[in-house]
Structures are given as structure tokens and as C-alpha cells.
BABAMAR-818883 format. One record per residue (C-alpha): residue in one letter; x, y, z. Coordinates in nm, 2 decimals. Each point is the difference from the previous one (the first is absolute). Layout:
R   resn       xx       yy       zz
R      A        X        Y        Z
...
end
This chain:
R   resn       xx       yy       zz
R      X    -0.75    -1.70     0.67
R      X    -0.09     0.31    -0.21
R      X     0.26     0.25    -0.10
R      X    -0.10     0.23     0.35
R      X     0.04    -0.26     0.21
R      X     0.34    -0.08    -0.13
R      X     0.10     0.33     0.01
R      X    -0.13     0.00     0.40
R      X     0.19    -0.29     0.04
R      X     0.33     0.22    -0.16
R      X    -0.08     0.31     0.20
R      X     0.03    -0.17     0.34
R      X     0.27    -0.18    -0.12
R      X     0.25     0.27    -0.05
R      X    -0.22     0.29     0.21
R      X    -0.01     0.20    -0.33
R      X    -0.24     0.15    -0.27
R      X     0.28     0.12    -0.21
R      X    -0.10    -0.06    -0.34
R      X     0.37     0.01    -0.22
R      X    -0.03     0.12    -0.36
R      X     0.24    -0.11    -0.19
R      X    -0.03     0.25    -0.27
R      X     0.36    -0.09    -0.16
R      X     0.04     0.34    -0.28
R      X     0.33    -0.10    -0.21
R      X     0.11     0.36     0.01
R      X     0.05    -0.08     0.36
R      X     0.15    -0.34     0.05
R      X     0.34    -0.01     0.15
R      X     0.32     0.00    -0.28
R      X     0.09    -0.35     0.12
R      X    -0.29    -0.10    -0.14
R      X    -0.12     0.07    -0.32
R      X     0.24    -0.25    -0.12
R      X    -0.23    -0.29     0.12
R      X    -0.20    -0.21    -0.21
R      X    -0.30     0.14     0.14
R      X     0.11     0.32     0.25
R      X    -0.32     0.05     0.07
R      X    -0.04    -0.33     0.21
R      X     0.35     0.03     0.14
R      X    -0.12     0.32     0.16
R      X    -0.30    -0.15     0.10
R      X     0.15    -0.29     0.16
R      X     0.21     0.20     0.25
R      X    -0.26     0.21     0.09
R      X    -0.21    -0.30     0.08
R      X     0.29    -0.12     0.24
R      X     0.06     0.33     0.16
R      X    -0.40     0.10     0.06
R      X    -0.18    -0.36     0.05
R      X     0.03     0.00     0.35
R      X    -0.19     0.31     0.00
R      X    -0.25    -0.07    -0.26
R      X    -0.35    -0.07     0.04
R      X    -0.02     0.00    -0.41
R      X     0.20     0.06    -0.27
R      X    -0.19     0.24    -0.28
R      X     0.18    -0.01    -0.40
R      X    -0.16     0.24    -0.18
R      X     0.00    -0.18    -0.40
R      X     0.09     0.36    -0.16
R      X     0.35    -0.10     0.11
R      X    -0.01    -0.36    -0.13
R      X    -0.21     0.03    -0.35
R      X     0.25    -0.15    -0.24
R      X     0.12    -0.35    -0.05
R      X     0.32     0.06     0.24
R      X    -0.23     0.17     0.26
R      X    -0.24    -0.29     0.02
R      X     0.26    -0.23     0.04
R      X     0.16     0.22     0.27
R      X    -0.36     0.05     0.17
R      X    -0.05    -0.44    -0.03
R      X     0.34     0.02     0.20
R      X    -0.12     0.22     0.23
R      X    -0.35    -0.15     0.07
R      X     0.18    -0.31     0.06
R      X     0.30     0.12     0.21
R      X    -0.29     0.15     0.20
R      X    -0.21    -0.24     0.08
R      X     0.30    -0.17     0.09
R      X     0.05     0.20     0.29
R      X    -0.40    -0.06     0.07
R      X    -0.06     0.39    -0.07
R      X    -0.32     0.05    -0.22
R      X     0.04     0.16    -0.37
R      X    -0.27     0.30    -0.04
R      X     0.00     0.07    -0.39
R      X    -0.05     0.31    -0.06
R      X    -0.11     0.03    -0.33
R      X    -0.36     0.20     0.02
R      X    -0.16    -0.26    -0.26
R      X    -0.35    -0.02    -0.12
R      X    -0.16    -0.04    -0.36
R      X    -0.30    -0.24    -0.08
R      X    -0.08    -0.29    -0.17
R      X     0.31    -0.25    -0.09
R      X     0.25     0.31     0.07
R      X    -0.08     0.02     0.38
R      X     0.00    -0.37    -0.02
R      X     0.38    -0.03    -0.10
R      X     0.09     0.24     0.24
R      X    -0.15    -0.12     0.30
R      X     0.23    -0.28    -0.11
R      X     0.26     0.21     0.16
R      X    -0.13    -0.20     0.36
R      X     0.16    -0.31    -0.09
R      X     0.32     0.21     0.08
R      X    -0.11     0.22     0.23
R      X    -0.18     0.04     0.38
R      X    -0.19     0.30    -0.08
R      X    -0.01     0.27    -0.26
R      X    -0.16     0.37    -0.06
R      X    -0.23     0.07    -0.24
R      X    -0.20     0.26    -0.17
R      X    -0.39     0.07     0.05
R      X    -0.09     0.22    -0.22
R      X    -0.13    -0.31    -0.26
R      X    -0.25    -0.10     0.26
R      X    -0.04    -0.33     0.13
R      X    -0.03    -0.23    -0.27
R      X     0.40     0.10    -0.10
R      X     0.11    -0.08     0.39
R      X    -0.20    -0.36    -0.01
R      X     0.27    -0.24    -0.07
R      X     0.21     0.20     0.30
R      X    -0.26     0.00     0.25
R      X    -0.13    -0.37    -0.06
R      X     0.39    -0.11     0.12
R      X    -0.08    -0.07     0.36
R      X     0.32    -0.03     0.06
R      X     0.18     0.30    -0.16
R      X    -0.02     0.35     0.16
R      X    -0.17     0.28    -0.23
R      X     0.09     0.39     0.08
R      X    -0.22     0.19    -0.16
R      X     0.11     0.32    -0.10
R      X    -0.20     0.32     0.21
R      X     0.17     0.30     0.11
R      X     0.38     0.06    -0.17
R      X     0.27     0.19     0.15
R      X     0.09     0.22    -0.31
R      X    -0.16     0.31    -0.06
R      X    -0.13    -0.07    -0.30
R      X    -0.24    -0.27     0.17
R      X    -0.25     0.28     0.07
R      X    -0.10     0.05    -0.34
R      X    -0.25    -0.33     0.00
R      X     0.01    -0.10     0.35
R      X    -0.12     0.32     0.17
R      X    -0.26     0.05    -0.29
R      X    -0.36     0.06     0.20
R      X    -0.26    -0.25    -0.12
R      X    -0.39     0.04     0.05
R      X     0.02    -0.12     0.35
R      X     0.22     0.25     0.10
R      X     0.30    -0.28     0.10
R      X     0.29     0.06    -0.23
R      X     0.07    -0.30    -0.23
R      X     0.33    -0.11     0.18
R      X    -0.32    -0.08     0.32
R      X    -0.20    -0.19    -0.26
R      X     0.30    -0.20    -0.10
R      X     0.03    -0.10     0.36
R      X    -0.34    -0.07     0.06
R      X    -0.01    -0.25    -0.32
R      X     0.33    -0.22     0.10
R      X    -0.14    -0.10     0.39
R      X    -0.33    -0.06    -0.22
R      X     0.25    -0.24    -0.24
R      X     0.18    -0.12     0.29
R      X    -0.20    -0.34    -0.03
R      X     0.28    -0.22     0.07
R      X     0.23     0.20     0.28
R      X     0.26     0.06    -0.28
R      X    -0.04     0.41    -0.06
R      X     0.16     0.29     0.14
R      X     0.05     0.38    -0.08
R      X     0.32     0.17    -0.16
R      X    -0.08     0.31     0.22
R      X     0.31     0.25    -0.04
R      X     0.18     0.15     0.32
R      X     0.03     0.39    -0.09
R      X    -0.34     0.13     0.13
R      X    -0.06    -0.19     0.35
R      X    -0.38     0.13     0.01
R      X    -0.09    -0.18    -0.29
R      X     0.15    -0.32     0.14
R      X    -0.23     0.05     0.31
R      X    -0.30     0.03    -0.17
R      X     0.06    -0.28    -0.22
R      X     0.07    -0.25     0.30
R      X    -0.33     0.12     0.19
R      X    -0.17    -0.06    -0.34
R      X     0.14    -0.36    -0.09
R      X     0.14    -0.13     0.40
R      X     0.05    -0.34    -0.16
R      X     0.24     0.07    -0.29
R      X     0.39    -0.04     0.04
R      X     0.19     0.32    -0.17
R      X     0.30     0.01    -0.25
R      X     0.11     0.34     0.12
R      X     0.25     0.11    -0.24
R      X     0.19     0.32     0.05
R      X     0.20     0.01     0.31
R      X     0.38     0.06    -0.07
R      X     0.10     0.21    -0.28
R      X    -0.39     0.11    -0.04
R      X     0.03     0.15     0.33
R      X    -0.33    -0.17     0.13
R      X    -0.16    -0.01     0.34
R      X     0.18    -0.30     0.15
R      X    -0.24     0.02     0.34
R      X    -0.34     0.04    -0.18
R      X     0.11    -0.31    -0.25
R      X     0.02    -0.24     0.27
R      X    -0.29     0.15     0.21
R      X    -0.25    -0.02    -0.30
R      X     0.18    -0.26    -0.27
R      X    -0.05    -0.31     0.24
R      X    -0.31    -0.18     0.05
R      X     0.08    -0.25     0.27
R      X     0.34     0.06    -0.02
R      X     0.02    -0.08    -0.34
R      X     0.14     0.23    -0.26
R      X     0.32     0.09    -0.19
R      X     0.16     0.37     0.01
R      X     0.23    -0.03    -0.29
R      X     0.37     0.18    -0.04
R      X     0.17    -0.01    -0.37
R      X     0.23     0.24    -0.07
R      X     0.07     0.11     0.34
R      X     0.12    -0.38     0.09
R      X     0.20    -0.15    -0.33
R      X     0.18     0.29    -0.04
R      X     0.09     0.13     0.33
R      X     0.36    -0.14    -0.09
R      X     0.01     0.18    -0.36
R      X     0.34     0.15     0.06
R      X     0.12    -0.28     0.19
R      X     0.18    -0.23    -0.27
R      X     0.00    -0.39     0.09
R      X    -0.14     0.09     0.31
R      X    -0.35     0.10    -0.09
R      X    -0.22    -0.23     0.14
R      X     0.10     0.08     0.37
R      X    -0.13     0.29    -0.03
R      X    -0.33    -0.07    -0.13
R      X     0.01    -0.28     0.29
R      X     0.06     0.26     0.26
R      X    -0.31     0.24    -0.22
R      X    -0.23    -0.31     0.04
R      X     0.06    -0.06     0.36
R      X     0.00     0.36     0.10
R      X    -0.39     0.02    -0.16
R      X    -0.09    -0.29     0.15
R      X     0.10     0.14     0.32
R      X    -0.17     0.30    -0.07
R      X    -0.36    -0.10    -0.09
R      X     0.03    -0.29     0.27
R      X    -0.04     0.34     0.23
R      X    -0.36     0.03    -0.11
R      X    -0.10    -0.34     0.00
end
């Protein structure tokens, strides 16, 4: 089975599209600790216990694990993960050409899926999207509002070029392995992306500390019932304060979103 109908398969499992980040930033680990070998897979591993149940994905983001200690703690975690038969979603927006996005798409060895960057055209997304068995989020419309500076650019069509991108990924969607990172802060945009591409799953970041539209995520983000609504921040460190204790809190933060968006399903 592809990576989508794996992630089906998780969805109906657990009755969840909660994608978990685990976005473990040392400034915020717990005292207790940061006197691990690696602290970042300690944290890690006791959010995976507290949130699996609730997880149809967990989502690293490699800007927290991009030094030798972090890659060993992100191994861990991939591992640990699977483990618990929850899907890894890399996200680590690669792309390049030649022997560069070669080595990178590497990273699918490891990994179920990962996000990438489209900006280099096809040729630099070829070794992701020839993996029929990985999942490939293409980057379209961000959450931050700096996004707008490229994506909302007009082109000669008159579509802006965050439309063009997702007009190109269901055209590279040869093998049923692509979907959309389509961000949850402007709902509108989600709706008209979904009635342009009906087919392609969503990686609809934002929701939690982003404040994003939790109803219009799962409305438009699934195609067939298959998408992700991720959490980070708003998850891992609901128990900041709490000592020891942490991860029942972000337990509690994962179930009480799962519960939520299972309202618009």
C-alpha cells in the first residue's frame, strides 16, 4: 500500500486526523531533562506515549534535529514511532536537483512521507515523487504572513502562483503519492483549493497556537477522508509548567483536538 492508504488505514484506526508535531525546542524541554544523553528524544518519547492514541501522524520538523545529537534523537523517534504503528511525516521542505535532491529524497528510507519545496520545478521533486510508496506534501499556501509575498503574486493568467502550484502537483500526482501543505488561517483559500484539486489529501498546518480555522481544515483538507490537521506547539507543550508531569497534558491537548475536528468530520 501507498503512504495514503496507510494513512487511511491509521485514520479509521484511531478516528483521528491529528497530525502531532513534535517540534522539541531545547529552550523548552522540561529541567529533568536536559541531563539526558539525548533530551531531545527523551521528550519525544513521552510525547509519543501520551498522544499515539490520538495520532493519525506524527510530523518532526528537522530544524529541531539538524546536528549529530538531533539526528540520533529524530532515528529514535522515527523508530519509537513506527513502533506504535503511527506514520513519521518529515517535515523538512526539501528540494534541489541533480545528485543533491537525490540524497535527500534518501530521507524516505526513514520516513512515510515528507514536505518539500516547489519552487525548483519538477525535475528537483523527481526522486520524491517516483517513491510510490512515500507521501510527498508539496508546499502551496503557508500560514505565516509573510507567505503572501510569492504565493499571492498574480501571474499572466490571472490565478495567483500559490493556484498554479496546486494545479502542477495533481498534474505530478502520477503515482497517488502527493498532497498539498495548505495552511489553516484563511479558510476561503482552503475552499477554493479543494474545489480546484478534489483528489488531493491536505497537510493543514496552523491550528493550535496559529489560531487556524479548525472547522474549514477538516471540511476542505480531506479528500476521501484522508488528510492530516497538524498541532505542534499547542500539543507538546501544553504541560510546559507542569514538571515530570508534562506529557499528560499534551495527552489531554491531543485528545481534546481530536475530539474537536471529529465534530466536522
Amino acid at each position: 500500500m501507498n503512504f495514503f492508504d496507510r494513512l487511511h488505514d491509521r485514520i479509521r484506526t484511531v478516528d483521528s486526523v491529528v497530525s502531532v508535531g513534535l517540534d522539541p525546542d531545547p529552550s523548552r524541554l522540561p529541567d529533568h531533562l536536559q541531563d539526558r544523553d539525548l533530551p531531545r528524544w527523551a521528550f519525544n518519547r513521552r510525547i509519543i506515549d501520551a498522544t499515539h492514541e490520538h495520532a493519525a501522524a506524527f510530523k518532526p520538523n528537522a530544524a529541531f534535529y539538524e546536528d549529530p545529537d538531533g539526528w540520533a534523537a529524530l532515528e529514535e523517534t522515527i523508530a519509537y514511532a513506527h513502533g506504535k504503528d503511527v506514520p513519521v511525516l518529515l517535515d523538512a521542505k526539501r528540494a534541489d536537483i541533480g545528485n543533491t535532491t537525490r540524497q535527500y529524497a534518501q530521507l524516505l528510507e526513514k520516513v512515510d512521507a515528507i514536505t518539500v519545496n516547489p519552487y525548483m520545478g519538477r525535475d528537483s521533486l523527481q526522486p520524491f515523487l517516483s517513491n510510490e510508496e512515500a507521501g510527498v506534501f508539496v508546499l502551496c499556501r503557508t500560514s505565516n504572513p509573510g507567505g503572501a509575498d510569492i504565493q499571492d503574486l498574480e501571474l499572466e493568467t490571472g490565478e495567483p502562483v500559490y493556484e498554479r502550484v496546486a494545479a502542477l502537483a495533481d498534474l505530478w500526482n502520477e503515482n497517488d503519492n502527493v498532497g498539498l501543505v495548505v495552511g489553516a488561517t484563511k479558510p476561503e483559500e482552503l475552499e477554493e483549493l479543494r474545489e480546484q484539486v478534489p483528489d488531493l489529501p491536505f497537510l493543514v498546518p496552523g491550528i493550535g497556537a496559529q489560531g487556524g480555522d479548525a472547522e474549514a481544515a477538516v471540511e476542505y483538507g480531506l479528500a476521501d477522508g484522508v488528510g492530516l490537521v497538524n498541532s505542534s506547539r499547542g500539543i507538546i507543550f501544553a504541560g510546559e509548567n507542569d514538571g515530570e508531569d508534562f506529557a499528560r497534558a499534551s495527552g489531554q491537548a491531543a485528545k481534546r483536538l481530536k475530539k474537536r475536528l471529529n465534530q466536522y468530520r
